[in-house]
TORFIDO-30276 format. One record per residue (C-alpha): residue number from 1; residue in one letter; chain; x, y, z. Coordinates in nm, 4 decimals. Layout:
<sites>
<site NUM 'A' 'A' <X Y Z>>;
...
</sites>
This chain:
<sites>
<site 1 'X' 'A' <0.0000 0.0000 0.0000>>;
<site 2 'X' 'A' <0.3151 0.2615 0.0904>>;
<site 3 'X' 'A' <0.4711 0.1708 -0.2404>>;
<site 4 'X' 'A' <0.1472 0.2312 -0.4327>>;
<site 5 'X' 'A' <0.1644 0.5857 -0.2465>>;
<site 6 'X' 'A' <0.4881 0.6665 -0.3599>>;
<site 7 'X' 'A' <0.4239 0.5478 -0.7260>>;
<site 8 'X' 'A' <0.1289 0.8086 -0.7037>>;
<site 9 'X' 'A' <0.3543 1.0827 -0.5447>>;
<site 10 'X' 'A' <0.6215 1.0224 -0.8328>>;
<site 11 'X' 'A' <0.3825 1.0700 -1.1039>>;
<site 12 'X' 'A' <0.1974 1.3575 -0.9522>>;
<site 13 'X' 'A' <0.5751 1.5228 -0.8909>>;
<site 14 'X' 'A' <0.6256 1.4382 -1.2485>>;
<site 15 'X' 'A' <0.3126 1.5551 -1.3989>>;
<site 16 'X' 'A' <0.3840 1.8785 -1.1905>>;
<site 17 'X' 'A' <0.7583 1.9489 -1.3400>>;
<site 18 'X' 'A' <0.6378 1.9087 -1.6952>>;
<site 19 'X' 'A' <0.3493 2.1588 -1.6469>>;
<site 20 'X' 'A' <0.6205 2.3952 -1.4929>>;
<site 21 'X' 'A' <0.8891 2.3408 -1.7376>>;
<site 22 'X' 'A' <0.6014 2.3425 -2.0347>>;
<site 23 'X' 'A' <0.6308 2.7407 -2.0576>>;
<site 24 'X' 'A' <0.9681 2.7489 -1.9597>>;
<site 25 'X' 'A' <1.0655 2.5713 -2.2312>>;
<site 26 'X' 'A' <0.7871 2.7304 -2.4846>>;
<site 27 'X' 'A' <1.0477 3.0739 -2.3931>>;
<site 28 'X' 'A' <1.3572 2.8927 -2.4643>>;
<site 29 'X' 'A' <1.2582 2.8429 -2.8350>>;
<site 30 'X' 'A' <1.1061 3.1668 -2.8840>>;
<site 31 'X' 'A' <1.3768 3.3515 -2.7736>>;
<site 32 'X' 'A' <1.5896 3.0830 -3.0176>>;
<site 33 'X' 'A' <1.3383 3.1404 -3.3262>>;
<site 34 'X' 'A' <1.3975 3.5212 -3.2834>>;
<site 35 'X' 'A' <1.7853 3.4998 -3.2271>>;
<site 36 'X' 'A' <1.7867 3.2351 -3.5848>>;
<site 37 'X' 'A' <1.5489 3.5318 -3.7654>>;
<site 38 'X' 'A' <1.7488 3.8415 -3.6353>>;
<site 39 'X' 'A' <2.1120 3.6263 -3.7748>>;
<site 40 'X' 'A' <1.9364 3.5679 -4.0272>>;
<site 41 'X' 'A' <1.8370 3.9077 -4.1411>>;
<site 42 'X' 'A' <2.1543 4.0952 -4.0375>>;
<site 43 'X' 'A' <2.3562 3.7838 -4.2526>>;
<site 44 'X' 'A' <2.1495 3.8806 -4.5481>>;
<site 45 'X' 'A' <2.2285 4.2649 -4.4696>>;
<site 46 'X' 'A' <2.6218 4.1797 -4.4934>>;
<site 47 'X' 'A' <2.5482 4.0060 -4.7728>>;
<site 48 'X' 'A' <2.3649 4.2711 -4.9774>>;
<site 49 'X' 'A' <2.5827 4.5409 -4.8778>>;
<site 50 'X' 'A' <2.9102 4.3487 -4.9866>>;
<site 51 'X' 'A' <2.6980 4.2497 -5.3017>>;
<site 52 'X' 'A' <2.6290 4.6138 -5.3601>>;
<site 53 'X' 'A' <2.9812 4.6953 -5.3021>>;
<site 54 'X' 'A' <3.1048 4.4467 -5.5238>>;
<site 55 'X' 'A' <2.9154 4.6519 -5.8407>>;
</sites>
């Protein structure tokens, strides 16, 4: 009966951490998508302006 308990407790502590770490980790990638975008604009800026340059 104790060990049935502390099954319970693990899953509910479990269940618990991934609700918490859900939005957590929904920030992580955000702020990841908008660092990839922003390199990826200011890499096509140095590579228009050396383009331009180049002409």
């Amino acid at each position: 009966m104790v060990v049935m308990g502390r099954i319970l407790l693990i899953v509910a502590a479990v269940i618990a951490a991934l609700m918490l770490l859900g939005p957590l980790v929904g920030f992580a990638l955000t702020l990841l998508k908008w660092g990839l975008v922003i390199g990826a604009v200011a890499f096509a800026v140095m590579f228009a302006s050396k383009w331009l340059k180049r002409t």
